[in-house]
C-alpha positions as CSV (number, residue, x, y, z in Angstrom):
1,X,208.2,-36.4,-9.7
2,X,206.4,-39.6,-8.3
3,X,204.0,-40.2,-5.7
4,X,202.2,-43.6,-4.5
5,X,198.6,-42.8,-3.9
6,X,197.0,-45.9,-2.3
7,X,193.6,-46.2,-4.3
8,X,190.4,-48.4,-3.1
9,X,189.5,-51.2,-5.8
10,X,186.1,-49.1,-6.5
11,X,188.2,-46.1,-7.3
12,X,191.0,-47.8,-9.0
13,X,188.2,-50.0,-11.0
14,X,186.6,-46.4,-12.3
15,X,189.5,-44.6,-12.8
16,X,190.9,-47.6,-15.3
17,X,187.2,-47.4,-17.0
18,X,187.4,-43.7,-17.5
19,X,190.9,-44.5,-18.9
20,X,190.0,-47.1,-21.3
21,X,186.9,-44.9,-22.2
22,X,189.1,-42.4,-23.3
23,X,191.3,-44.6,-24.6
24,X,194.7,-43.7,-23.0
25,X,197.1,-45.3,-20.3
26,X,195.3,-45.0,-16.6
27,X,198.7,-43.3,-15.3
28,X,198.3,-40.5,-18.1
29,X,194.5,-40.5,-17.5
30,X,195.4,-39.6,-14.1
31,X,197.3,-36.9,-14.7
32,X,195.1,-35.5,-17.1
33,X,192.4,-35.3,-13.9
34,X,194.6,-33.8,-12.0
35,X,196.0,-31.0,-14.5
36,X,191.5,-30.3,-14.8
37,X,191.4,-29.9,-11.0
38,X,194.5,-28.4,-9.6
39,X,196.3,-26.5,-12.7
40,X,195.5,-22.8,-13.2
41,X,193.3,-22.7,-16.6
42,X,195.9,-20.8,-18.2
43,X,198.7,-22.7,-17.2
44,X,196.4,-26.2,-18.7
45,X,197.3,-25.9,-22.6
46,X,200.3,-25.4,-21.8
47,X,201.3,-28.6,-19.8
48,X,199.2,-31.4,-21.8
49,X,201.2,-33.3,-24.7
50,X,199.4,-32.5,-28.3
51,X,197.9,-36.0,-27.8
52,X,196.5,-35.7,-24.6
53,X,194.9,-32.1,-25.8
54,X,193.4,-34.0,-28.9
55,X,192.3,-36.4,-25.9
56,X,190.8,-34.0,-24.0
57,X,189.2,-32.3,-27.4
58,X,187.5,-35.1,-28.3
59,X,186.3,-36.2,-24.8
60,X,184.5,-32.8,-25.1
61,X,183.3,-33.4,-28.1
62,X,181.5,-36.7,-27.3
63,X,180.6,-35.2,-23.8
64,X,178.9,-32.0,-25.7
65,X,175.3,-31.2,-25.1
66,X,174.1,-31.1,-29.0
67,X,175.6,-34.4,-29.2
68,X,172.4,-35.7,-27.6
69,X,169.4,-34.4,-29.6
70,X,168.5,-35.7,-32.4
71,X,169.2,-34.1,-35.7
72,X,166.9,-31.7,-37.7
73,X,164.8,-33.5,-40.0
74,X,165.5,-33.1,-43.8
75,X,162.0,-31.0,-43.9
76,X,162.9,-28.2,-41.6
77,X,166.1,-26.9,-43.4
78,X,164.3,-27.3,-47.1
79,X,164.4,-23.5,-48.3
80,X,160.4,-24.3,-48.5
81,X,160.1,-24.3,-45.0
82,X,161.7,-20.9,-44.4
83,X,159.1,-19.3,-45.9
84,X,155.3,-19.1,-45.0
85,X,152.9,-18.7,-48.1
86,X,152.0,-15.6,-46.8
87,X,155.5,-14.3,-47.6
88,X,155.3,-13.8,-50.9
């Protein structure tokens, strides 16, 4: 099925950004937004391509809250700092 949507620049401008962010075709990218908002969750897996769920996969990954602290630092996972002198 096809369907003309008249989009305004802005829109049209953001949605190709988006696209090339996620580094797919702005007509699949699209679709992909629309399958997020209107599909049924259990019908979603089902309808994306294997590429377009490792898409999606990996613009959760990047999007993931851990992804946005820093690290650890090599100190705090030493085996030394599990254990407090008065441990032993």
């Amino acid at each position: 099925m096809s369907i003309h949507i008249e989009l305004t620049p802005d829109l049209e401008a953001d949605l190709a950004a988006q696209a090339a962010k996620s580094g797919i075709a702005l007509s699949d990218y699209i679709r992909t937004v629309l399958l997020h908002h209107v599909a049924p969750a259990e019908i979603r897996p089902l309808t994306l391509t294997p590429a377009e769920r490792a898409r999606a996969f990996e613009e959760w990954v990047r999007e993931f809250p851990y992804r946005r602290t820093k690290p650890l630092p090599d100190e705090a996972i030493q085996r030394e700092s599990f254990y407090r002198p008065d441990d032993e």
